[in-house]
C-alpha positions as CSV (number, residue, x, y, z in Angstrom):
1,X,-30.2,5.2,23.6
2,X,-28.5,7.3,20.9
3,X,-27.6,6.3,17.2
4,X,-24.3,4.3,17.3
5,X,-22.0,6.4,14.6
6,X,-20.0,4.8,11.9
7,X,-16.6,5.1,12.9
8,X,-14.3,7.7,11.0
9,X,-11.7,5.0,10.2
10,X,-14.5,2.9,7.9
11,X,-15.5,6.0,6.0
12,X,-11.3,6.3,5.2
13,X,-11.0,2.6,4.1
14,X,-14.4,2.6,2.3
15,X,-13.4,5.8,0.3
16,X,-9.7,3.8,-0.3
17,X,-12.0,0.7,-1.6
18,X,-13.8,3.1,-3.7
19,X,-10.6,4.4,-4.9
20,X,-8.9,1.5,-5.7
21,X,-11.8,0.4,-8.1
22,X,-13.1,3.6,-9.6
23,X,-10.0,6.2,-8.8
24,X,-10.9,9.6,-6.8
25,X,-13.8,10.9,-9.0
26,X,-15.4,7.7,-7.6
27,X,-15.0,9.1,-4.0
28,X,-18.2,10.6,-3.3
29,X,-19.8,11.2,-0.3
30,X,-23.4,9.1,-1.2
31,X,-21.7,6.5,-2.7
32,X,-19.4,5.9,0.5
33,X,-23.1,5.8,2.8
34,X,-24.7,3.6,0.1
35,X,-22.2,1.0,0.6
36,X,-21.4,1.7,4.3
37,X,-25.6,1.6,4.6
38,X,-25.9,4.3,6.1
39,X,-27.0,8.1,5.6
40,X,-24.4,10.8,4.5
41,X,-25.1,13.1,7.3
42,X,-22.8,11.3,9.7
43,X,-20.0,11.9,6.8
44,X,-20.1,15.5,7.8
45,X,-19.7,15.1,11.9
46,X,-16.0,13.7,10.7
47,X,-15.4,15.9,7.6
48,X,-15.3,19.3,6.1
49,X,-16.0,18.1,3.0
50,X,-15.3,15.5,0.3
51,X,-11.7,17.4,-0.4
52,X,-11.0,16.7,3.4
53,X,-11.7,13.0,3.4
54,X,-9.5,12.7,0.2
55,X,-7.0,14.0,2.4
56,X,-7.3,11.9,5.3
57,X,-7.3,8.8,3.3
58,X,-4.0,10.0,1.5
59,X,-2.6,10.0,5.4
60,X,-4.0,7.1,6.2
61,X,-2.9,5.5,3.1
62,X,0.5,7.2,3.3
63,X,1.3,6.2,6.7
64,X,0.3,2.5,6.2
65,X,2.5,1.6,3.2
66,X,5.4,2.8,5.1
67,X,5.8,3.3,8.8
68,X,2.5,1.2,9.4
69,X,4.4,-1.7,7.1
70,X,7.7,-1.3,9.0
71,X,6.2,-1.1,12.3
72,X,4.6,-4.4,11.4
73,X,7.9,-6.4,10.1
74,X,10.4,-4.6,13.1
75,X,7.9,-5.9,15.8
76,X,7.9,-9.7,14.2
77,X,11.7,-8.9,14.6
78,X,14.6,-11.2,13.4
79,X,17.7,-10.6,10.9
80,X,17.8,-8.8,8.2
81,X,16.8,-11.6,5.8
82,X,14.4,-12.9,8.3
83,X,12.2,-9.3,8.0
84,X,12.7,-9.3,4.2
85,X,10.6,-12.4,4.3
86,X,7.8,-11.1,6.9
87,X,8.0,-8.0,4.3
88,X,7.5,-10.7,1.4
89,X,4.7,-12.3,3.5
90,X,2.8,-9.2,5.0
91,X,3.0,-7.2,1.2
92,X,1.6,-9.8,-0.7
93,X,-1.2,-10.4,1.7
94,X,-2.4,-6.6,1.4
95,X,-5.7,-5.1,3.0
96,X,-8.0,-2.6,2.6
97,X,-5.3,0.1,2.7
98,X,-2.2,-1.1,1.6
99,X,-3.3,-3.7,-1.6
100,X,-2.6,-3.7,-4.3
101,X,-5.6,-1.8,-6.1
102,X,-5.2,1.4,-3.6
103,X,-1.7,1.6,-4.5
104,X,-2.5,1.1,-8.3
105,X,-4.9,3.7,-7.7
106,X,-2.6,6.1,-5.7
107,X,-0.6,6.1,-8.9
108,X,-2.4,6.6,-11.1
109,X,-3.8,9.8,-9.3
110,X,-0.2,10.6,-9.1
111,X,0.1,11.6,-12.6
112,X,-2.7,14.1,-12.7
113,X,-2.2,15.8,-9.7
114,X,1.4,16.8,-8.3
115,X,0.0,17.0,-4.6
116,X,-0.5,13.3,-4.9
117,X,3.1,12.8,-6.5
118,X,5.1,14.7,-4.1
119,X,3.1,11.9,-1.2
120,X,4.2,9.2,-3.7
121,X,7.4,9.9,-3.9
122,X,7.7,10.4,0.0
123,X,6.1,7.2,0.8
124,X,8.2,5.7,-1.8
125,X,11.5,6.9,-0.9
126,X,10.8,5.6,2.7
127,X,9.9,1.8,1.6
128,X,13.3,2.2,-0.7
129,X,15.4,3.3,1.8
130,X,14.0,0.4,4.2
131,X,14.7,-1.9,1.9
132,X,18.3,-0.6,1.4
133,X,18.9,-0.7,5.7
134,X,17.8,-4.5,5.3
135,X,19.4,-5.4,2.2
136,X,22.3,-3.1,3.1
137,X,22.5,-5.6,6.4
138,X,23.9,-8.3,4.6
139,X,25.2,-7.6,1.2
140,X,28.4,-5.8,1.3
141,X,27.8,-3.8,-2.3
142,X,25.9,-1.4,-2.5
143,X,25.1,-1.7,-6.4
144,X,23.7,-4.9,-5.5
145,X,22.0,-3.4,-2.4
146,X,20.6,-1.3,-5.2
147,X,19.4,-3.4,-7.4
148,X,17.6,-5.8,-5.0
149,X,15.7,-2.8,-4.0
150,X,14.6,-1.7,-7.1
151,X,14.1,-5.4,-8.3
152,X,11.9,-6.4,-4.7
153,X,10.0,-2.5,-5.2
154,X,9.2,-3.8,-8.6
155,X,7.7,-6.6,-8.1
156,X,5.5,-5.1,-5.5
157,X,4.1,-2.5,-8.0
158,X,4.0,-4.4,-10.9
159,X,3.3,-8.3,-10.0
160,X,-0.1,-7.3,-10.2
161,X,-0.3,-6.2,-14.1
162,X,1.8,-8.7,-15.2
163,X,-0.7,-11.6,-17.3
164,X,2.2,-13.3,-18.6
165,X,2.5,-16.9,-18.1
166,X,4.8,-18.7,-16.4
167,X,5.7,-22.0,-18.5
168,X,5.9,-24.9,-16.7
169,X,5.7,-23.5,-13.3
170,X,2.9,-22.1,-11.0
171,X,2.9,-18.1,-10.2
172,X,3.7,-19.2,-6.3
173,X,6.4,-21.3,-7.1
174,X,8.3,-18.0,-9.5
175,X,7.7,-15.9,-6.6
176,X,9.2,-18.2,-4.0
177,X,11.9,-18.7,-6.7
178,X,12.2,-15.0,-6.7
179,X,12.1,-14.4,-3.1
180,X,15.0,-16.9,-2.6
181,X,17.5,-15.2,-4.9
182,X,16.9,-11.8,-3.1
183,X,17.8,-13.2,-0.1
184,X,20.8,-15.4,-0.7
């Protein structure tokens, strides 16, 4: 019986780990089979080359944030409000691909190399303009469409580097807060 492979798909999210904590200089082909445990030489039966798996996991990573994410909330279904809240739900969850880190990461990449922007800025434009067909669905103004966009977009990016505290109140119990006035 032959050597079972490690499947293309965990070298992709181990590289996005990697990236999320160290950024794409981190991505390296040994360091992927150290913490994969197993040899490098099954990298290269996937990939060209380390420049090719940074590419796949951009795809990968591309595709999830967006369609993956809409896919997700239009097959739990409901009204418009009812998805914003699966999109609340399912975002703040994040995984291997679409957390928080990665897209920190993704970023952050972004403003060294303009191959990695123009991706951004697709995948982003996407997730606004979804945002704008569900907000769109139930509030008749479209600066106010707008600025829930930007506002729910905002939090998604930034929630995660804000340290502030919150008085009184528990993180949770702002968010919810948050969530609620979006949707009214």
């Amino acid at each position: 019986m032959g050597a079972i492979r490690t499947p293309r798909d965990r070298w992709i999210e181990e590289g996005l780990r990697t990236l999320a904590v160290g950024g794409p200089e981190a991505v390296r082909v040994e360091v992927l089979a150290q913490a994969l445990g197993v040899t490098k030489g099954g990298f290269y039966g996937y990939f060209r080359n380390r420049a090719a798996l940074l590419e796949e996991m951009l795809d990968t990573w591309e595709r999830e944030v967006a369609e993956g994410v809409i896919e997700r909330i239009e097959r739990d279904g409901g009204d418009a409000r009812e998805r914003l809240g699966h999109l609340f739900d399912f975002v703040g969850s994040g995984g291997p691909v679409t957390g928080a880190g990665v897209e920190l990461a993704i970023r952050d990449w972004a403003r060294r190399d303009e191959g990695v922007a123009r991706r951004l800025r697709r995948a982003d434009n996407r997730r606004m303009d979804y945002l704008r067909e569900l907000y769109g669905a139930f509030c008749p103004d479209e600066d106010d469409v707008e600025a829930r966009c930007l506002i729910t977009f905002s939090l998604r990016i930034g929630d995660h580097l804000i340290v502030a505290d919150n008085g009184p109140r528990d993180r949770a119990d702002v968010l919810a807060a948050v969530r609620d006035r979006l949707l009214s």
